[in-house]
N, C-alpha and C positions, 0 to 999 in steps of 0.2 A: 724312306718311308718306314716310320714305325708300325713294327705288327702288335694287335694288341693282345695283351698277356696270355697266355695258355692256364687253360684249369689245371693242377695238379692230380694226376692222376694218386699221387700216394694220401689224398685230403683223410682223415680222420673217416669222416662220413664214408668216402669212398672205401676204405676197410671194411668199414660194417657190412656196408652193400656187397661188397664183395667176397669177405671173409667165409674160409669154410664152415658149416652148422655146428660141427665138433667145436672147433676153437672159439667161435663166437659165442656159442653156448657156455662155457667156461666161463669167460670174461662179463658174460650177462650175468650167470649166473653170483658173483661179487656186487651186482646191483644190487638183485633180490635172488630170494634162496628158492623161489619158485619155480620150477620147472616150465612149467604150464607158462606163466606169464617170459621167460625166458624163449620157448619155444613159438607164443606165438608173435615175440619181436623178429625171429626169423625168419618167422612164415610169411609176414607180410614184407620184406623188401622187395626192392629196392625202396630208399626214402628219397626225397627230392632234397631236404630239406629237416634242420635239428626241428625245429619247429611240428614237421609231421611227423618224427621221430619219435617225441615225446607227447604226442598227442596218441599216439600208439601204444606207447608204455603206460599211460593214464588207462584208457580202454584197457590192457592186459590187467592192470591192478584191481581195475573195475570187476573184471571177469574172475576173478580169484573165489574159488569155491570156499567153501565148510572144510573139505579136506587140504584143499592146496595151503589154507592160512598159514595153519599149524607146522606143516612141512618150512614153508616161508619163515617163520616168526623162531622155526628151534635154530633155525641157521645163526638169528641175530645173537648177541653177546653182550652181557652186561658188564661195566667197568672191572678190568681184574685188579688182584692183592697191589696193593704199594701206596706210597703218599707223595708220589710224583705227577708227573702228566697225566692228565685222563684224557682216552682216546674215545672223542668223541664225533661219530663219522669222516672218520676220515682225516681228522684234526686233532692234535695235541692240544689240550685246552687245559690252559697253564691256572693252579691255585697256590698261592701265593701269599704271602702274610701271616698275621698270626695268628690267622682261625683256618687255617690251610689243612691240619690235620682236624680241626671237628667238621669241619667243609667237606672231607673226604669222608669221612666215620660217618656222617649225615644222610649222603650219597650211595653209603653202600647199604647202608644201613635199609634207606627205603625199598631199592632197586631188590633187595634180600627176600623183602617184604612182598611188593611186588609179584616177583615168582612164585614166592610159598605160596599166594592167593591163585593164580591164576595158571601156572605152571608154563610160563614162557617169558623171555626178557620182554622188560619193559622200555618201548621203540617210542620218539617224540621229533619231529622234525622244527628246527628251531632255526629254519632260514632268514627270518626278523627277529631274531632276538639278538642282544650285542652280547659277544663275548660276557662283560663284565654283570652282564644279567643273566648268564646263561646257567649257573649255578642256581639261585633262588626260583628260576623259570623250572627248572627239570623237577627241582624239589616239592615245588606249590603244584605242580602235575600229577605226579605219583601220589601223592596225597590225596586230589582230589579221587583219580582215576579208581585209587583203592577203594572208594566206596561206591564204584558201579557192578551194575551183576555182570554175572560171567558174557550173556547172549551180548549187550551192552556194547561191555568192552571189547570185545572180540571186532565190533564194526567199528571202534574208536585206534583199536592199535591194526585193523586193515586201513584206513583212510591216513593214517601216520605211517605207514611205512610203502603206500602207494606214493608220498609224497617224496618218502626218502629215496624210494627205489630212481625217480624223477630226477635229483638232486645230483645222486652219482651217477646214473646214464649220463646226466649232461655233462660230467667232468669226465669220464672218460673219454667220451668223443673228442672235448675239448681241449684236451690235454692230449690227444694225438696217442692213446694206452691203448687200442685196438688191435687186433690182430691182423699182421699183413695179409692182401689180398693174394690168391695162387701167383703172381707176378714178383709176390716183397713187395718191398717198402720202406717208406724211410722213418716209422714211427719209431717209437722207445718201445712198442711193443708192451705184455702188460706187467704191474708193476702192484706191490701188497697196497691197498687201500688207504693206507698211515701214511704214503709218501706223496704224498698231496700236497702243494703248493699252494699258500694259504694263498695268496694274490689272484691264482687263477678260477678258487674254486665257489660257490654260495657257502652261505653258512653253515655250521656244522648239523649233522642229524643225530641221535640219542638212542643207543649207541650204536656203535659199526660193528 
C-alpha cells in the first residue's frame, strides 16, 4: 500500500513560520528596508499559505508611515559607476549594442536627477515590462515622475516599492533563501539579492 507523500518539514514557507525574529528579520529586511513593515511580517505568522503571505506584506506596505518611507526608500540604491550590467532588482540587465554607453550615461544621468530633486533613489517595479523595454520604460518614468511635487511623489515611490517589496518576498520564499527553522534545514539559506536566477524569478524591480 502506498502512503501518500509527507509535507516537507524544511518547505521555504515553513522557514519563515518557523524561523527565529532575529534572522528572519535580516532576511526581510533585503525585501524592504522598513523595519516596521519587516517586523509586522513577523508578527502575524504563522502563514498557511504564499498567497497570505503576500497578502500580509501588501497590508505592511500599506501601513508604512511618513516616517518609516524614508527609512525604507534610503536603503534603495541607484545604478552604480560602470558600462556593464545594470543590477536591476535583483537581475543583471544586460545593455548591449552601440548605444549601450549613451543607454547607460542616459540612465544615470536621470536617476542623478532624480535624487537631487527629491533626495532618495528612484524605485520603479517593472514586473510587465520585457527586458528589451525595460531601458526606455525606467527612462519615460523618471522623466515623468520628475515633474511631480514632493507630497506626490512620495505616495508614487511608496506604491512602487510596496510592489517591489512583494516581488522579492516572493522569491525568497521560492527560491527556498530563508533562514532554517531552530531544527535546520535544507535550504541554501540566504544569499546577496544579485544571485537570483533569472528562470525562477518575476521581473526585475528598479533598482535593488
Amino acid at each position: 500500500m502506498r502512503l501518500p507523500p509527507q509535507r516537507s518539514e524544511a518547505t521555504p514557507l515553513h522557514r519563515l513560520n518557523s524561523a527565529s525574529p532575529a534572522e528572519l528579520r535580516d532576511a526581510l529586511l533585503t525585501c524592504c528596508g522598513s523595519p516596521r513593515w519587516a517586523d509586522s511580517i513577523i508578527e502575524h505568522r504563522p502563514y498557511p499559505d504564499l498567497e497570505a503571505l503576500l497578502a500580509a506584506a501588501d497590508e505592511a506596505g500599506y501601513d508604512l508611515t511618513d516616517e518609516d518611507l524614508p527609512e525604507a526608500l534610503s536603503r534603495e540604491s541607484s545604478p552604480g559607476p560602470g558600462h556593464g550590467d545594470l543590477l536591476y532588482g535583483g537581475h543583471r540587465l544586460t545593455i548591449s549594442g552601440p548605444g549601450a554607453l549613451a543607454a547607460h550615461t542616459a540612465l544615470r544621468a536621470a536617476h542623478a536627477a532624480y535624487e537631487s530633486r527629491f533626495g532618495y533613489a528612484f524605485v520603479l517595479c517593472v514586473d510587465d515590462v520585457s527586458e528589451e523595454e525595460a531601458v526606455g520604460h525606467v527612462l519615460a518614468a523618471i522623466r515623468t515622475r520628475l515633474g511631480n511635487e514632493a507630497e506626490q511623489e512620495r505616495a508614487v515611490a511608496a506604491d512602487e516599492l510596496r510592489r517591489i517589496a512583494r516581488g522579492r518576498l516572493a522569491r525568497l520564499v521560492l527560491e527556498g533563501r530563508m533562514p532554517p527553522g531552530p531544527g535546520g534545514g535544507t535550504g541554501s539559506g540566504r544569499q546577496a539579492p544579485g544571485a537570483v536566477p533569472r528562470d525562477l524569478a518575476p521581473s526585475p524591480a528598479v533598482p535593488d
